[in-house]
C-alpha positions as a Python dict, from the first residue, in 0.01 Angstrom:
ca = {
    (1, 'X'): (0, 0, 0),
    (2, 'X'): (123, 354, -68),
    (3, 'X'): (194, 597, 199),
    (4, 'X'): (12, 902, 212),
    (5, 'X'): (254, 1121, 122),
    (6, 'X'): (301, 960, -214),
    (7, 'X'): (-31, 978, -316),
    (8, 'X'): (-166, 1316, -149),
    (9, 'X'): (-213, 1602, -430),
    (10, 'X'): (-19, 1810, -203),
    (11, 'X'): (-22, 2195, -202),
    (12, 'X'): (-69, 2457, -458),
    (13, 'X'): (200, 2527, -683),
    (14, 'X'): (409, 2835, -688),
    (15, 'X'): (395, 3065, -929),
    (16, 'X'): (711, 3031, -1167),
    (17, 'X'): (849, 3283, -1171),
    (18, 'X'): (732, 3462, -953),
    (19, 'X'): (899, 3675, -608),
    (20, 'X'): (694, 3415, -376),
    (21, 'X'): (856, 3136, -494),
    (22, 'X'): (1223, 3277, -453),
    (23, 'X'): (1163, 3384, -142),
    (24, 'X'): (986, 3005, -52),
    (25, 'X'): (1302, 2860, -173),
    (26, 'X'): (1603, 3088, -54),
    (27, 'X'): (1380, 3082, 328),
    (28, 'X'): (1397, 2676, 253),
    (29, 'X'): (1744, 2696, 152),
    (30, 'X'): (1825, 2880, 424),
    (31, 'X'): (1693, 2605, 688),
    (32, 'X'): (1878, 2275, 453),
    (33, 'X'): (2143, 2196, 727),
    (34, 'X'): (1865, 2143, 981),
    (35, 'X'): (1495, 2057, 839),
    (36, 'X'): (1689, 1916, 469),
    (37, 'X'): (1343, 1713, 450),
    (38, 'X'): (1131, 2021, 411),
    (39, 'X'): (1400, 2188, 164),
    (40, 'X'): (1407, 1886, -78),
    (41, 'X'): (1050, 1839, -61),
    (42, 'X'): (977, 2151, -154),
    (43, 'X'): (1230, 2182, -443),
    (44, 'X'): (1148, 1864, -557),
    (45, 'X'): (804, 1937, -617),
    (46, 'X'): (959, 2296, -787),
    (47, 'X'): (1182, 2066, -1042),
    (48, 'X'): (860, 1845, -1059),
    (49, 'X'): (644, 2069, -1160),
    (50, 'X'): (916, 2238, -1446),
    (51, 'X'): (937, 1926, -1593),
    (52, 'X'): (540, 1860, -1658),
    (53, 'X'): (518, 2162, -1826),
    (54, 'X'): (707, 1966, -2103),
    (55, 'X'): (594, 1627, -2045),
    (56, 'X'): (284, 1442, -1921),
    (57, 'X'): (442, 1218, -1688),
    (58, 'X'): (176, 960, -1588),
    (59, 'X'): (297, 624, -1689),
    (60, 'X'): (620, 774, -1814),
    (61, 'X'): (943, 619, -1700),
    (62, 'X'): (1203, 894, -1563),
    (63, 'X'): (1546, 823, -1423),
    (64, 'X'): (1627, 1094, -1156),
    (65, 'X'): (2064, 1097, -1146),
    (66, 'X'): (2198, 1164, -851),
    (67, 'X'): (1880, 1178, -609),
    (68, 'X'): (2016, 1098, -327),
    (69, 'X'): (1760, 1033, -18),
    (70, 'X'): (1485, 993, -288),
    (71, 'X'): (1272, 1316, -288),
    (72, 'X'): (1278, 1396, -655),
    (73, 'X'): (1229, 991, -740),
    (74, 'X'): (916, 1006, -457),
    (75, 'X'): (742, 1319, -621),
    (76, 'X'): (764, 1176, -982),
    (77, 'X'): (603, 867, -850),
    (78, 'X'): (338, 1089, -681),
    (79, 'X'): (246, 1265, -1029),
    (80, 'X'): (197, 922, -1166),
    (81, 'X'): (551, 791, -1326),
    (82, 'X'): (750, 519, -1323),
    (83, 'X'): (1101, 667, -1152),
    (84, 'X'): (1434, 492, -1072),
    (85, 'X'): (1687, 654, -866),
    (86, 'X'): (2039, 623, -945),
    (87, 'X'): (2312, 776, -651),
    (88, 'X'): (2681, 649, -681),
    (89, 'X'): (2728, 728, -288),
    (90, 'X'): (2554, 492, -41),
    (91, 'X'): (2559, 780, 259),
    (92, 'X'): (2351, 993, 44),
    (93, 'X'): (2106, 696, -18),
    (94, 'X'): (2066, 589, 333),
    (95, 'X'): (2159, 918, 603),
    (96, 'X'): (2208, 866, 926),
    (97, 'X'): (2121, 495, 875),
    (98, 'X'): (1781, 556, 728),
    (99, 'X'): (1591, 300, 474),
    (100, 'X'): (1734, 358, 115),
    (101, 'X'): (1479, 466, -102),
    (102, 'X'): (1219, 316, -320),
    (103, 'X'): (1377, 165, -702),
    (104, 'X'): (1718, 306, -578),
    (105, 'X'): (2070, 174, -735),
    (106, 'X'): (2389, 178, -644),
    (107, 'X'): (2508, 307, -980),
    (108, 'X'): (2805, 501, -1113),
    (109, 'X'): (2622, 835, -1313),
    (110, 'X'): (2899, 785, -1610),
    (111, 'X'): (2828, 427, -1633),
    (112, 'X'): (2428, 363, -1605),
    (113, 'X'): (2299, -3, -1598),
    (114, 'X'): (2049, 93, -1872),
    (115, 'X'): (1996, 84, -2215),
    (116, 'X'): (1976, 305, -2487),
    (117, 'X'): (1681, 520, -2458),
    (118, 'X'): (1542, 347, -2152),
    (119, 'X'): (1370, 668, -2055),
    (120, 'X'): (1119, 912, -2149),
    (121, 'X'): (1291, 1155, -1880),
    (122, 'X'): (1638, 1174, -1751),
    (123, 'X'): (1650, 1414, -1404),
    (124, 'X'): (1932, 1540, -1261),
    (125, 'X'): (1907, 1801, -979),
    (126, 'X'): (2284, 1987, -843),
    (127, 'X'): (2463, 1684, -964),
    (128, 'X'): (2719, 1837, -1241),
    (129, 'X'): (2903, 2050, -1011),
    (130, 'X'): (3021, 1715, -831),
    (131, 'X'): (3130, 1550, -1143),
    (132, 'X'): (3505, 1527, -1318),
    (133, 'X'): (3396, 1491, -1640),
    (134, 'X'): (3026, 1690, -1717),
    (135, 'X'): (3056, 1653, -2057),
    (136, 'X'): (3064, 1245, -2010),
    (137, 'X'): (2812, 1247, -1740),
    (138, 'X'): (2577, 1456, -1961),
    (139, 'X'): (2622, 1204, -2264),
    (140, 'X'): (2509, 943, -2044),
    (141, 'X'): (2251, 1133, -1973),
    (142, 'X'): (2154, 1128, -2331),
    (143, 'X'): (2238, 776, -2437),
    (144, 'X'): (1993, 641, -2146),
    (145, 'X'): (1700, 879, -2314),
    (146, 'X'): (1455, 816, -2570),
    (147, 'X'): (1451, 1040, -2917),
    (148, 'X'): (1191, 1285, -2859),
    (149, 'X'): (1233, 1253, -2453),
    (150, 'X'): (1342, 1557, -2202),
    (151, 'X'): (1683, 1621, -2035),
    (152, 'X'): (1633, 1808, -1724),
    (153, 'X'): (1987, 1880, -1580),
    (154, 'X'): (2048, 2191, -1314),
    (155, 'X'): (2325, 2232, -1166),
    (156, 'X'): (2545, 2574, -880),
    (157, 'X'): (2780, 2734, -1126),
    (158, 'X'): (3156, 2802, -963),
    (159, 'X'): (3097, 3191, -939),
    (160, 'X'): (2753, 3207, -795),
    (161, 'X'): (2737, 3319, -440),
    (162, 'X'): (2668, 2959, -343),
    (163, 'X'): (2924, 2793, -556),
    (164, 'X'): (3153, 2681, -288),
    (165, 'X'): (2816, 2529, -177),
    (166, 'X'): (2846, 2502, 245),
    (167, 'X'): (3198, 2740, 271),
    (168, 'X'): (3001, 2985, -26),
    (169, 'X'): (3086, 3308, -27),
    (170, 'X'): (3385, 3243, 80),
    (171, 'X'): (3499, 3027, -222),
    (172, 'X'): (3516, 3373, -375),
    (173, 'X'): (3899, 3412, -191),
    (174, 'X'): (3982, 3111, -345),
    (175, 'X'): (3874, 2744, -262),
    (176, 'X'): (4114, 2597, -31),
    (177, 'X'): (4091, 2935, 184),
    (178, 'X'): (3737, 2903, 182),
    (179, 'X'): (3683, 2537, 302),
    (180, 'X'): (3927, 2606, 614),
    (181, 'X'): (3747, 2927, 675),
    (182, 'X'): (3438, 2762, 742),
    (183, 'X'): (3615, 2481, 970),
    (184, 'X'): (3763, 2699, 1173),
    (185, 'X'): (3463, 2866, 1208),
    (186, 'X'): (3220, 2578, 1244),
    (187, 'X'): (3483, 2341, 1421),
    (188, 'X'): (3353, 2049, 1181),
    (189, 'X'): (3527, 1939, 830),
    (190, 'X'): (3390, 2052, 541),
    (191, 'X'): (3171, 1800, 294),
    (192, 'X'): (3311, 1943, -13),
    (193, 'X'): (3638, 1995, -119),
    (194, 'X'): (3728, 2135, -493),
    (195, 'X'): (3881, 1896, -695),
    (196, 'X'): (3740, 1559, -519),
    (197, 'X'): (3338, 1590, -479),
    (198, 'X'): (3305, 1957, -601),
    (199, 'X'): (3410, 2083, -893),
    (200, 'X'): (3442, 2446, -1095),
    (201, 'X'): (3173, 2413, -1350),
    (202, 'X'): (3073, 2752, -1577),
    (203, 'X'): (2732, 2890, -1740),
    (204, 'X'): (2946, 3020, -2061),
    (205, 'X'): (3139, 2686, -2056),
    (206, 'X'): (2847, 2453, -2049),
    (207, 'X'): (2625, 2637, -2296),
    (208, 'X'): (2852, 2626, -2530),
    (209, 'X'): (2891, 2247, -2488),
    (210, 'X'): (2563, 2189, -2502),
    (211, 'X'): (2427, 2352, -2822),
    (212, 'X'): (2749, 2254, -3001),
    (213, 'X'): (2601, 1870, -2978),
    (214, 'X'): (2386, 1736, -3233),
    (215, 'X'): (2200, 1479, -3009),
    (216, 'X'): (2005, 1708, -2842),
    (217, 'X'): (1856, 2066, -2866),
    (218, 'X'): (1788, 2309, -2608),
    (219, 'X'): (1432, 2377, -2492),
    (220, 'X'): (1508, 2576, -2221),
    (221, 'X'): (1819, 2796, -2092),
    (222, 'X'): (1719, 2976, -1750),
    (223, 'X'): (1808, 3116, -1443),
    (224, 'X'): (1643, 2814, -1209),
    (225, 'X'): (1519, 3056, -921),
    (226, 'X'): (1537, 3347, -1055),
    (227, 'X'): (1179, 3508, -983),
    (228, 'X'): (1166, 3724, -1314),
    (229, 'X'): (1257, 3700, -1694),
    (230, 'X'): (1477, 3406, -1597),
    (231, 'X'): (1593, 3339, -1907),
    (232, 'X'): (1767, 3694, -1937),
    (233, 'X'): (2062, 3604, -1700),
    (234, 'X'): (2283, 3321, -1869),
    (235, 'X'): (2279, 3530, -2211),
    (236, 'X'): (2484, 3780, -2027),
    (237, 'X'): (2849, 3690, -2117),
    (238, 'X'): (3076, 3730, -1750),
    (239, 'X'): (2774, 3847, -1554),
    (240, 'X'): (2548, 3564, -1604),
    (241, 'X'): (2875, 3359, -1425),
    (242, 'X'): (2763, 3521, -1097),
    (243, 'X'): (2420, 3628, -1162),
    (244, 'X'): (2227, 3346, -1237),
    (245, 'X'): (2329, 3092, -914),
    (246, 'X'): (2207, 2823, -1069),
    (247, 'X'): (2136, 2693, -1435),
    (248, 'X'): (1872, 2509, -1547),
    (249, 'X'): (1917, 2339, -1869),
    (250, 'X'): (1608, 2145, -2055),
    (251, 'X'): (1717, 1970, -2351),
    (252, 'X'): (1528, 1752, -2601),
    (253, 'X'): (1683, 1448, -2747),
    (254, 'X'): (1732, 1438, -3127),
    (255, 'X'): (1501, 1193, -3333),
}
């Protein structure tokens, strides 16, 4: 039997864009190192809802990259769809000892047990920044995707004010003073460390990567929270490296 969380319609919908859903975000964003369930829930069903205004997703089958605990791969499920979560690191899957989530996988994001066009969505929420080698981890992203299916991939470019992600802004001095800023201040290590599970990864960079493929095509280039004309931002060569905090890329796959 399904919980009641999974199948509840659940609240209204922000706006998008709009100022009240920034500020429902940043306030939730704000509160992720203590209450992380309400901040994933709540941008899960923001990612959620992005991608249905491309896609019916009843009966569709979506792989969500990188989920982690499961709240993206739980609200797909709740609008009807067949999801699979993929996560390469077991902590993630299972915090502080908790029940890994529903249709998880142990599964290495360059290398997915799947075939060719398995999906009719591929997710991936904040994954690319923690990746060596975006450019491979986004043409897996493609292989696993049908022709015709949607590519939704966001990710915290290096230069937005929370690029160095729990030491941000301080990444701005440079990453190695950053991290030991913050654990000297905190008196804990720091999760992330540049060059192991974080990485510098640009708007410019990126775009350019992406429209110079011909496997997919680019639906959508925008500013993710951004709360007006959010697609202004990443056209902005230099500024749009610090202005738009985090980019949200919706790609079709070529038929």
């Amino acid at each position: 039997m399904r919980n009641d969380r999974s199948t509840s319609r659940g609240p209204t919908p922000l706006r998008d864009p709009s100022f009240r859903r920034s500020a429902a975000l940043f306030r939730a964003f704000l509160r992720e190192q203590h209450d992380p369930d309400h901040c994933y829930t709540l941008l899960a069903r923001d990612a959620v809802n992005q991608v249905q205004r491309h896609v019916p997703l009843k009966d569709r089958v979506v792989v969500d990259i990188g989920g982690g605990s499961g709240h993206f791969a739980e609200e797909f499920r709740r609008r009807g769809a067949e999801c699979y979560l993929f996560e390469p690191d077991s902590r993630e899957l299972t915090p502080e000892g908790a029940k890994p989530p529903q249709g998880a996988v142990l599964a290495d994001g360059y290398l997915l047990p799947l075939a060719d066009g398995a999906a009719d969505v591929c997710f991936s929420s904040n994954v690319l920044e923690h990746v060596a080698d975006p450019q491979t981890f986004l043409s897996e992203m493609v292989r696993v995707t049908r022709p015709g299916g949607l590519i939704y991939v966001a990710f915290t470019n290096w230069y937005s004010p929370w690029g160095g992600h729990e030491w941000a802004p301080w990444h701005y001095l440079g990453a190695e003073r950053g991290r030991r800023r913050y654990e000297r201040r905190t008196g804990r290590p720091a999760k992330h460390t540049v060059g192991e599970n974080l990485f510098q990864v640009h708007v410019g960079t990126t775009l350019r990567q992406v429209r110079a493929r011909s496997d997919v095509s680019v639906v959508s280039a925008r500013a993710r929270y951004w709360p007006l004309l959010p697609s202004l931002a990443p056209k902005v060569p230099v500024l749009r490296e610090f202005t738009t905090w985090n980019l949200l890329l919706i790609l079709r796959r070529s038929t």
